[in-house]
C-alpha positions as CSV (number, residue, x, y, z in Angstrom):
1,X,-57.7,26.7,87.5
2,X,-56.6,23.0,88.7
3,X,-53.2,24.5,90.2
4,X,-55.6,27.2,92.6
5,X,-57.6,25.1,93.8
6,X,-54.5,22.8,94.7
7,X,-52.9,25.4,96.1
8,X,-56.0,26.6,98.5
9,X,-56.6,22.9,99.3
10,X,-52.6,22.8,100.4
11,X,-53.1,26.2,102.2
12,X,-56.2,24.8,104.1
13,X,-54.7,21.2,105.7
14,X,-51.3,23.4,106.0
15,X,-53.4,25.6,108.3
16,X,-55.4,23.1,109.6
17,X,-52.4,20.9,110.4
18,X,-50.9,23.4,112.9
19,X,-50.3,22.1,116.6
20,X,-51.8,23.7,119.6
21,X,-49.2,25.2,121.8
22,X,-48.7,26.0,125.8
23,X,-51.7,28.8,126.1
24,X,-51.7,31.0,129.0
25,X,-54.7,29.7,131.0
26,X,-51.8,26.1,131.4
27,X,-49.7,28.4,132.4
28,X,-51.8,31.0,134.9
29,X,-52.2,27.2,136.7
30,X,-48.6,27.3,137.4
31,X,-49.1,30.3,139.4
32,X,-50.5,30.2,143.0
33,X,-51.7,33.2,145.0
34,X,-49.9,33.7,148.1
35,X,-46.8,31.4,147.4
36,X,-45.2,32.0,143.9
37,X,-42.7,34.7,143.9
38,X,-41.8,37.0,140.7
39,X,-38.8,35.2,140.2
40,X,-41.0,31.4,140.0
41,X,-43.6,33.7,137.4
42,X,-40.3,35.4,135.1
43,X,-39.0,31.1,135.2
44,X,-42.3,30.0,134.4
45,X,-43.8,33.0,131.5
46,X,-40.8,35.0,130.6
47,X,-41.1,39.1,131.1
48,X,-44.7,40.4,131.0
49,X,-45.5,42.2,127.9
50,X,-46.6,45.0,129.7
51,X,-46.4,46.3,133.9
52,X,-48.4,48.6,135.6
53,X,-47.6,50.2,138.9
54,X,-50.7,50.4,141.0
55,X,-51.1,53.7,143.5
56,X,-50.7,51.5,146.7
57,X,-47.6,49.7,145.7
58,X,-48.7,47.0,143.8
59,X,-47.5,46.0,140.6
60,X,-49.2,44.1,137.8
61,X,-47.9,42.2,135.2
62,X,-49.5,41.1,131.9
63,X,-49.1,39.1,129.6
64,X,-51.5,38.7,126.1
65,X,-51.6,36.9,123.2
66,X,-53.7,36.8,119.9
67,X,-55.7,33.8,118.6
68,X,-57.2,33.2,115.4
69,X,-58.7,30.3,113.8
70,X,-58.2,28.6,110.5
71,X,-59.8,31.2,108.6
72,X,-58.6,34.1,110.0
73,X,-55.2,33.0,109.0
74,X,-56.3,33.0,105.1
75,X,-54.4,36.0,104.0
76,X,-56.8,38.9,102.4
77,X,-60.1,36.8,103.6
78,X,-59.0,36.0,106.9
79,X,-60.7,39.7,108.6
80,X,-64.0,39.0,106.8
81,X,-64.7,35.1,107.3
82,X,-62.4,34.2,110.2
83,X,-62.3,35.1,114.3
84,X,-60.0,36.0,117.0
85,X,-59.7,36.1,120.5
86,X,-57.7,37.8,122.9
87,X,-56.1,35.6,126.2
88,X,-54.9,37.7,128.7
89,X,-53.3,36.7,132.4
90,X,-53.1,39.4,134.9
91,X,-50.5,38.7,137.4
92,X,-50.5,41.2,140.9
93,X,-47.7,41.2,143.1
94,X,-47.7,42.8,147.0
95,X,-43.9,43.0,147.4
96,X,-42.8,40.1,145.8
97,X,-45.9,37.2,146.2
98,X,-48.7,36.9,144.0
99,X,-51.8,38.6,145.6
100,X,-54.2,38.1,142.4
101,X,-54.0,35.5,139.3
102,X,-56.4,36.6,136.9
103,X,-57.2,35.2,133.5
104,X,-59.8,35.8,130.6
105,X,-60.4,36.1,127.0
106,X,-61.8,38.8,125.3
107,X,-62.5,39.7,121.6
108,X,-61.8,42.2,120.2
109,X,-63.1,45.3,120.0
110,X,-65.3,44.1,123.2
């Protein structure tokens, strides 16, 4: 009994000891409407994770990622007690300038 509570008290300061890194809102600040160029956004975020091609010639690019807090990570108990959110940056290009720079965060299954 001594040894699981040891454990889940190592598992809790190991999860709660993580650092922060770059999220995407830092880096949708990088990106100005009107001046950056695909080229500067691929330098500063790497490939999107998904593009869509827009009827008029536009083309978006989008990039996502997942957060979950502490106990979320917990593995088995994590989907009951814990939360995530969803941070997603929506990048438009008109040729190849940024037209639109859009970011939010969303949970999900909202």
């Amino acid at each position: 009994m001594r040894r699981w509570i040891l454990g889940f008290v190592l598992l809790f300061f190991s999860a709660c000891a993580t650092k922060p890194g770059v999220n995407l809102a830092s880096k949708a600040c990088m990106v100005h409407k009107g001046l950056s160029t695909r080229a500067e956004v691929r330098y500063y975020l790497g490939p999107p994770r998904r593009v869509e091609r827009l009827p008029d010639g536009r083309e978006v690019w989008i990039y996502y990622e997942v957060k979950k807090d502490t106990l979320a990570r917990i593995p088995g108990l994590g989907e009951k007690l814990g939360r995530e959110k969803v941070e997603v940056l929506r990048i438009t290009f008109s040729g190849d300038r940024v037209v639109d720079c859009i970011y939010y965060v969303s949970k999900p299954g909202t």
